[in-house]
C-alpha positions as MATLAB code, in Angstrom:
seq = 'XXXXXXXXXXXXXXXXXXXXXXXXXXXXXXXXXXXXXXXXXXXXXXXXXXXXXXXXXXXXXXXXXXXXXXXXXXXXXXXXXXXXXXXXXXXXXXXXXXXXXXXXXXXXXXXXXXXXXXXXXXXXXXXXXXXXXXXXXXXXXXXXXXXXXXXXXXXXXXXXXXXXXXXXXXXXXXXXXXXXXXXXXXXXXXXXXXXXXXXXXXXXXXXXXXXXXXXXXXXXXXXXXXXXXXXXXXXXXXXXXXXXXXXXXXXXXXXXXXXXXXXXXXXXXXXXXXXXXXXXXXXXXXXXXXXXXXXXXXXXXXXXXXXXXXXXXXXXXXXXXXXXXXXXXXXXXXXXXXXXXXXXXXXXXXXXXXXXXXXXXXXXXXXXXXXXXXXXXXXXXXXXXXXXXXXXXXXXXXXXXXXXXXXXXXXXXXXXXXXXXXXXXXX';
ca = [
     172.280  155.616  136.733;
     174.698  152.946  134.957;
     175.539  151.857  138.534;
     171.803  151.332  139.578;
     171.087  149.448  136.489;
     174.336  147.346  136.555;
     173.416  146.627  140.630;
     169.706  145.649  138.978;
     171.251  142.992  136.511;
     172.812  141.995  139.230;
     169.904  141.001  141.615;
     168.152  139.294  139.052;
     170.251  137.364  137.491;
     172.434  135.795  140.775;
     170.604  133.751  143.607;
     171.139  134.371  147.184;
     174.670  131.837  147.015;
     175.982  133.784  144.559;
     175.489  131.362  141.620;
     175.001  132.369  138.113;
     171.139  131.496  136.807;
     171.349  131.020  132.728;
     167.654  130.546  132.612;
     165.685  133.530  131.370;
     163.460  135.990  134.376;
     160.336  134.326  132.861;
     161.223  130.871  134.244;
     162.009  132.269  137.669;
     158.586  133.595  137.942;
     157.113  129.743  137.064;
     154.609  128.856  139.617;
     155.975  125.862  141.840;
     154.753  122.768  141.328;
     152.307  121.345  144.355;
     153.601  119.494  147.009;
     151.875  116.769  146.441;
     151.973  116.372  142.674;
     156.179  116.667  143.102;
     157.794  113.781  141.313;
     160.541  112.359  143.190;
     164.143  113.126  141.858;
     165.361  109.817  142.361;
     162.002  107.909  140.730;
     162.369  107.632  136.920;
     158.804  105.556  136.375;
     157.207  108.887  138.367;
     156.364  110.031  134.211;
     154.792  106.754  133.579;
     152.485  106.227  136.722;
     151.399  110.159  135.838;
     151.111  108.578  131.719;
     149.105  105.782  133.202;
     147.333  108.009  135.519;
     146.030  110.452  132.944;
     144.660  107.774  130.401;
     140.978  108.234  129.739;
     138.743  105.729  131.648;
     136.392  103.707  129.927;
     133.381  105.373  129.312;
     129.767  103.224  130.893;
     127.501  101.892  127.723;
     125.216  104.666  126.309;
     122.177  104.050  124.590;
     123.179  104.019  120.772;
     125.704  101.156  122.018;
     122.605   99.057  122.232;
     121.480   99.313  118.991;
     124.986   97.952  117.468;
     124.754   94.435  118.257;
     122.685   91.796  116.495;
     119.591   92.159  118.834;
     119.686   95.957  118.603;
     120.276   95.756  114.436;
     117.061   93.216  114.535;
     114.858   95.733  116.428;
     115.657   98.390  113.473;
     114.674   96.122  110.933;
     111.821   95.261  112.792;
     110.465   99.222  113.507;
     111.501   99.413  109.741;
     109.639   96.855  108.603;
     106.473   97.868  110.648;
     106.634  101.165  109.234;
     106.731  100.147  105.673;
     103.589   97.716  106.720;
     101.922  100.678  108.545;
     102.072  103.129  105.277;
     100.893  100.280  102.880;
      98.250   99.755  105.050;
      97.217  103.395  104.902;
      97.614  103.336  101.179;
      95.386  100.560  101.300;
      92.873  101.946  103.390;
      92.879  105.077  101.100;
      92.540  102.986   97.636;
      89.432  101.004   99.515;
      87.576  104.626  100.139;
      88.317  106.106   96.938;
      87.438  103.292   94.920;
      85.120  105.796   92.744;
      88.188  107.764   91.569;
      91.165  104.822   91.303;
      89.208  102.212   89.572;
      88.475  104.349   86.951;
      91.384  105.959   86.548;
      92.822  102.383   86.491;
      91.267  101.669   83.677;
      91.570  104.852   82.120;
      95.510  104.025   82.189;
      94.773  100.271   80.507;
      93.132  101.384   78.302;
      95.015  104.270   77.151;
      97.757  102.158   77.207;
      95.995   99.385   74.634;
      94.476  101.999   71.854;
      97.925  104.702   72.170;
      98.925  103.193   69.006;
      95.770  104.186   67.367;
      96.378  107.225   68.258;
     100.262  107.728   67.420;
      99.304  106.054   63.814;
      96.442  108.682   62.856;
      98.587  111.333   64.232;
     101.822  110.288   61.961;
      99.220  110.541   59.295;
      98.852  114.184   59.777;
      95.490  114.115   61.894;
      95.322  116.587   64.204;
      96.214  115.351   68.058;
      92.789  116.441   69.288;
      90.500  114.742   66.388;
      93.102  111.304   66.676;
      92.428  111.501   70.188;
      88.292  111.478   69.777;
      88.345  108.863   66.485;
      89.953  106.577   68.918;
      87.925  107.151   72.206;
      84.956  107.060   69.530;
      85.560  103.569   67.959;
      85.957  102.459   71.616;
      82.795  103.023   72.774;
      81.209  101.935   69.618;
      82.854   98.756   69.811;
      81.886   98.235   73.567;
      78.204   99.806   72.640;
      77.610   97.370   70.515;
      78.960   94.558   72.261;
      76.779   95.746   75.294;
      73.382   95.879   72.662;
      74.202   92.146   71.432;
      73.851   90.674   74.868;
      71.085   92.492   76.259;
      69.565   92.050   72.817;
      70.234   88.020   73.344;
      69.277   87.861   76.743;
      66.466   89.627   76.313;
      64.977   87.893   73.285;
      65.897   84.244   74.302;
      65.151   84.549   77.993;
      61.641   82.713   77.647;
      63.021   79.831   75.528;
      65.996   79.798   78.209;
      63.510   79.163   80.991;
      61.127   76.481   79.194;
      64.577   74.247   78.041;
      65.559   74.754   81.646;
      62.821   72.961   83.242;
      62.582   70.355   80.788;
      66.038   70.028   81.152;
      66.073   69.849   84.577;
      63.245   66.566   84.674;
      65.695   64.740   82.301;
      68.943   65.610   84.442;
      66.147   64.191   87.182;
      65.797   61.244   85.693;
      69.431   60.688   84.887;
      70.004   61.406   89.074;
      67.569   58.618   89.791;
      69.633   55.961   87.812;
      72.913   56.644   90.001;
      74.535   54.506   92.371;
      73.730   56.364   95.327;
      70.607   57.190   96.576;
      69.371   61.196   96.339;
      65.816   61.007   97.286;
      62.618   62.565   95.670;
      61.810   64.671   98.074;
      65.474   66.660   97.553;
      64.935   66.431   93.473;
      61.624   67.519   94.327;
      62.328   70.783   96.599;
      65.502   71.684   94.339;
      63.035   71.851   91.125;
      60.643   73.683   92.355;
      63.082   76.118   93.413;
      64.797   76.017   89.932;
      61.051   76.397   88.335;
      59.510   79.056   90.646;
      62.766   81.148   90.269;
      62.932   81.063   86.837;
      59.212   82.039   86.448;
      58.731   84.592   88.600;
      60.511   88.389   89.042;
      63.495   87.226   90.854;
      65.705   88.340   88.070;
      64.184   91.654   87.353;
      63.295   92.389   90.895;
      67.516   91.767   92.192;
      68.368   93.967   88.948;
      65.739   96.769   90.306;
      67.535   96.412   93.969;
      70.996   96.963   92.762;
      69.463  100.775   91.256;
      71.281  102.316   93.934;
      74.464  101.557   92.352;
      73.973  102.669   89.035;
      74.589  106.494   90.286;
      78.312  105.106   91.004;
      78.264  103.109   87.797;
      77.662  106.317   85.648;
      80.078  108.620   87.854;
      83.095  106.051   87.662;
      81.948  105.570   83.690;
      82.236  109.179   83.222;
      85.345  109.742   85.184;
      86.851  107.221   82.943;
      85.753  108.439   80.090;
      87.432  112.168   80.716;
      90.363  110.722   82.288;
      91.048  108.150   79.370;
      90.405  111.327   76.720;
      93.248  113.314   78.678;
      95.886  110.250   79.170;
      95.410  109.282   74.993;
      95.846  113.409   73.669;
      98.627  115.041   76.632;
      99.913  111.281   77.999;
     103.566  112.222   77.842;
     102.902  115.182   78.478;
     101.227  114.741   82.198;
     104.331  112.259   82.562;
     106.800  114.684   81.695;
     105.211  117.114   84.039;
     105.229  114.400   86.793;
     109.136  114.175   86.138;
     109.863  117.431   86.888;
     110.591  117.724   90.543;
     113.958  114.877   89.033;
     117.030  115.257   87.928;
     120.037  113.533   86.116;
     120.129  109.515   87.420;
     116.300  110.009   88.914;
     114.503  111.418   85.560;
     116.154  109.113   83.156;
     114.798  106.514   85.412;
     111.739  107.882   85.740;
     111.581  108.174   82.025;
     112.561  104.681   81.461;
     109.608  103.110   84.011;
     106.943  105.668   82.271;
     107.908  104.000   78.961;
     108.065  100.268   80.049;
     104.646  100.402   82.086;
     102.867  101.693   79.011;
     104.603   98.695   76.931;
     103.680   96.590   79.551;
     100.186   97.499   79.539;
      99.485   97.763   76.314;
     100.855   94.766   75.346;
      99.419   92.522   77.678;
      95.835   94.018   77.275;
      96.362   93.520   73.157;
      97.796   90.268   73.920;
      95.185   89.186   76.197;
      92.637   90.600   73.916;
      93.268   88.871   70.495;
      93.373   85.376   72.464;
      90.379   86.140   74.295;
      88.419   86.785   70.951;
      89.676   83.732   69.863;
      88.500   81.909   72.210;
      85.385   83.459   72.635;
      84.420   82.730   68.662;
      85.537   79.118   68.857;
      83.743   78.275   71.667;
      80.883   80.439   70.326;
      80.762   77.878   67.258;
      81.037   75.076   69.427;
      78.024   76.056   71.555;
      75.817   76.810   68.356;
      76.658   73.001   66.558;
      75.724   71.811   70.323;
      72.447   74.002   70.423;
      73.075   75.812   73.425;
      71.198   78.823   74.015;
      72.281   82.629   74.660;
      75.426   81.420   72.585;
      76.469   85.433   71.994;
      76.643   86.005   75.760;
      78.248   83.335   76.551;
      80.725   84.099   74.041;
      80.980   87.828   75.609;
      81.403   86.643   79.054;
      84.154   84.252   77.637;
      86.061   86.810   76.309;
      85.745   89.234   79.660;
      86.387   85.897   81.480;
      90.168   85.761   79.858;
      91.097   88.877   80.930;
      91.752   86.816   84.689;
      94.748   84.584   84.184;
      94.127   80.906   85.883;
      91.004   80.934   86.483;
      88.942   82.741   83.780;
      89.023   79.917   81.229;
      87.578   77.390   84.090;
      84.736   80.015   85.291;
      83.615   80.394   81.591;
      83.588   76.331   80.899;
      82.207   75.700   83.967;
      79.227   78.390   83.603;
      79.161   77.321   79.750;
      78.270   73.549   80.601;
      76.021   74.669   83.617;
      73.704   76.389   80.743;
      74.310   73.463   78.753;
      72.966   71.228   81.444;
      69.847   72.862   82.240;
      68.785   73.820   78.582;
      70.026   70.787   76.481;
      70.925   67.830   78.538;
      74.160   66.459   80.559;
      75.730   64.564   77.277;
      75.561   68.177   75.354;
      77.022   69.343   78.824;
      80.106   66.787   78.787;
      80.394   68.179   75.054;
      80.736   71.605   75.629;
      83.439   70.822   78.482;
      85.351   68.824   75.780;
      84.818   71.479   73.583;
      86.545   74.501   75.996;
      88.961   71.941   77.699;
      90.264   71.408   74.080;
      90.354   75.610   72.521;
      92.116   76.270   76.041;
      94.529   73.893   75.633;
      95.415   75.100   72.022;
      95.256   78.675   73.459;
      97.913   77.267   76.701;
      99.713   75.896   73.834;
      99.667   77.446   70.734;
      97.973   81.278   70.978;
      99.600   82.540   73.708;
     103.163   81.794   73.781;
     102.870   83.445   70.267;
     100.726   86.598   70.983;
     101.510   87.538   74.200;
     105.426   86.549   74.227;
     107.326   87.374   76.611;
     104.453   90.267   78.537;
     103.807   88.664   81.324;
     106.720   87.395   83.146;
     105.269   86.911   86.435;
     105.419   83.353   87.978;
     102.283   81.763   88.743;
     102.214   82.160   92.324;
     102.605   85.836   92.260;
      99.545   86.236   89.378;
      97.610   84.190   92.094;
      98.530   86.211   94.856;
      98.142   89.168   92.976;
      94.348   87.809   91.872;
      93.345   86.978   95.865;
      94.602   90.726   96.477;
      92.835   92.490   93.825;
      89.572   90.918   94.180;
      89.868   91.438   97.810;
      90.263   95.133   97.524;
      87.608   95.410   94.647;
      86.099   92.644   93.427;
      85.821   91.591   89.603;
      87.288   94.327   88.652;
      90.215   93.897   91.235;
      90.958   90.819   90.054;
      90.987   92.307   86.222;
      93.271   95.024   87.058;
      95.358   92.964   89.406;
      97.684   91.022   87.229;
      98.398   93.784   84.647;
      99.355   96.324   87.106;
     101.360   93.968   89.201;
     103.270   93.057   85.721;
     104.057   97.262   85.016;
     105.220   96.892   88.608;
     107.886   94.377   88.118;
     108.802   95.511   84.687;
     109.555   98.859   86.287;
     112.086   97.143   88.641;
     113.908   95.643   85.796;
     114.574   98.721   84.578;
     115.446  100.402   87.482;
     118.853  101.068   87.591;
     119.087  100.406   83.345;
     117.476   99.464   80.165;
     118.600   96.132   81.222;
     120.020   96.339   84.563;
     117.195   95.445   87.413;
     117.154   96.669   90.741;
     119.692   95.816   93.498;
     117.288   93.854   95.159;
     116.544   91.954   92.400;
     119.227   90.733   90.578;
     120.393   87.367   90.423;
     123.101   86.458   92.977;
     123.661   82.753   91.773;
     125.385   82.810   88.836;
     127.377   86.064   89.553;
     128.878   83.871   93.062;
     129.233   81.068   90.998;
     131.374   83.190   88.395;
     133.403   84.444   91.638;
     134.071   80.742   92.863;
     135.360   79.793   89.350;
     137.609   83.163   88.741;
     139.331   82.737   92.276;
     142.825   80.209   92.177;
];
């Protein structure tokens, strides 16, 4: 047996020559190498054309390579932007057919927002959230009640003397006509007063009142709505907030927290704001029509003061309306009077008033309270164009406070002076 194995050893381990193999029986078994991948012995660079050989090609441009360059990085803004456009226009479209329910709820929030510190004062005096909440919503409605009685009262009572100084007013501004420069005929004076006279005697009035009846179903529903809605935002306001919050965490709900606080500030304070000037205004140029002897002075006061509650052009609608009823009732040098006297209380209220009352509310720049005018009383009339600047103001007072009490959004932050400070802190 020791022979055998010894004659075993042997085999293995010595080739067919008779030379000694050190390498181990594993590397005898190795698989030769193919013919025609052999390397020749006496070729060193045969590793480096088999290096060079092996290196991975260059792969053909996919599609996500087109996307990198500047055209491709264009085309995602662009399907980007289109999409933003695309849900703003559906949000749009949806705020157009549920008019009934956002308008009032709208002004259910401006509201709320004006009279909360009615409510937070009777409640600090120990009354009860519930009763605060209905002495407040309760004086409201008396004050607008009676503001409502006064002018239908007015109109109604002086409506008859309104139409008789009318028509004599109008053969005097005739006469005045006839004196100009240029020539108007008598046959236009003539047709434009009898269409003056025959509308202000007959049913025109009463009969275009009776045609808009199908809208006073609406009226009452979006009256009610508001009503409810402005009941539930003055007693559980930070509460439905707070409950709004809740799907946020951490960074989100402190800035959710901080926009729910500076949209009611913002609110509030521009509707008190707006409010005291537009009494003030409404009461001097109230006096001024009385010394003049204009007619219907207390609703042309009211529509004054519901006037100022448009920024840029509410002051010029009221004048302009206010002299028209000066025209026809008293004559066209009472008229130039009554524009001197509303030129003059809205250039003390430009002035004087409303840096003082309002402050520092409304920080939007003229442009964008334009803009934001065209767009609200686009989407919903008057009261689009009422609703329009106050909301867009809680808007941008909510991106100032987006990312701090005083830090505003990325977006909109002022690059200028921080560039500037770069340029001046490099050597």
């Amino acid at each position: 047996m020791g022979l055998g194995r010894r004659r075993s050893e042997k085999r293995t381990g010595d080739h067919a020559d008779g030379s000694a193999d050190a390498r181990p029986a594993d590397a005898v078994r190795e698989e030769p190498t193919p013919p025609g991948d052999a390397p020749s012995g006496d070729s060193p660079a045969a590793p480096e054309a088999r290096t060079a050989t092996d290196a991975p090609r260059p792969r053909p441009a996919t599609v996500s390579a087109l996307w990198a360059d500047g055209v491709g990085r264009a085309g995602t803004r662009s399907v980007q932007v289109l999409a933003i456009l695309a849900l703003v226009a559906v949000a749009v479209f949806a705020v157009t057919r549920l008019t009934l329910v956002v308008i009032p709820v709208l002004i259910a929030l401006v509201l709320a927002a004006a009279i909360s510190p009615l409510v937070s004062l009777l409640r600090r005096k120990g009354v009860p959230s519930f009763l605060a909440t209905v002495v407040a919503l309760l004086a409201l409605v008396v004050v607008l009640g009676v503001v409502v009685w006064l002018v239908v009262a007015a109109v109604v009572n002086q409506w008859p003397e309104l139409r008789d100084q009318a028509i004599e007013g109008f053969d005097e501004l005739q006469a005045y006509v006839e004196g100009l420069p240029f020539q108007i005929t008598e046959e236009q004076i003539a047709s434009v007063r009898d269409s003056l006279v025959g509308l202000l005697q007959s049913d025109a009035v009463g009969a275009g009142a009776l045609a808009g009846a199908s809208q006073t179903v609406d009226f009452v529903a979006g009256f009610f709505i508001m009503v409810v809605v402005l009941f539930f935002f003055l007693k559980d306001g930070p509460a439905i907030w707070e409950f709004l919050l809740r799907p946020f965490e951490g960074a989100r709900y402190a800035r959710g927290q901080r926009i729910g606080e500076s949209t009611v500030r913002t609110l509030g304070g521009y509707v008190r704001g707006t409010a005291i000037v537009a009494a003030v205004d409404a009461v001097a140029i109230g006096i001024g029509l009385a010394i003049v002897g204009v007619p219907l002075v207390v609703p042309l006061s009211v529509l004054v003061f519901l006037l100022a509650f448009i920024p840029l052009v509410g002051a010029t609608l009221a004048g302009v309306l206010c002299a028209l009823v000066a025209l026809v009732a008293v004559g066209p040098v009472e008229a130039l009077i009554v524009v001197a006297i509303v030129i003059a209380v809205n250039q003390l209220e430009g002035d004087l008033l409303q840096p003082v009352v309002m402050g520092r509310t409304l920080r939007l720049h003229p442009l964008v309270i334009l803009v934001a005018l065209t767009a609200g009383t686009v989407l919903a009339g008057l009261t689009g164009a009422v609703l329009a600047v106050p909301v867009a103001a809680s808007i941008w007072r909510a991106i100032q406070v987006w990312d701090g009490p005083d830090l505003p959004a990325r977006f909109a932050r002022q690059k200028r002076h921080e560039s500037v400070e770069a340029e001046h802190a490099s050597p």
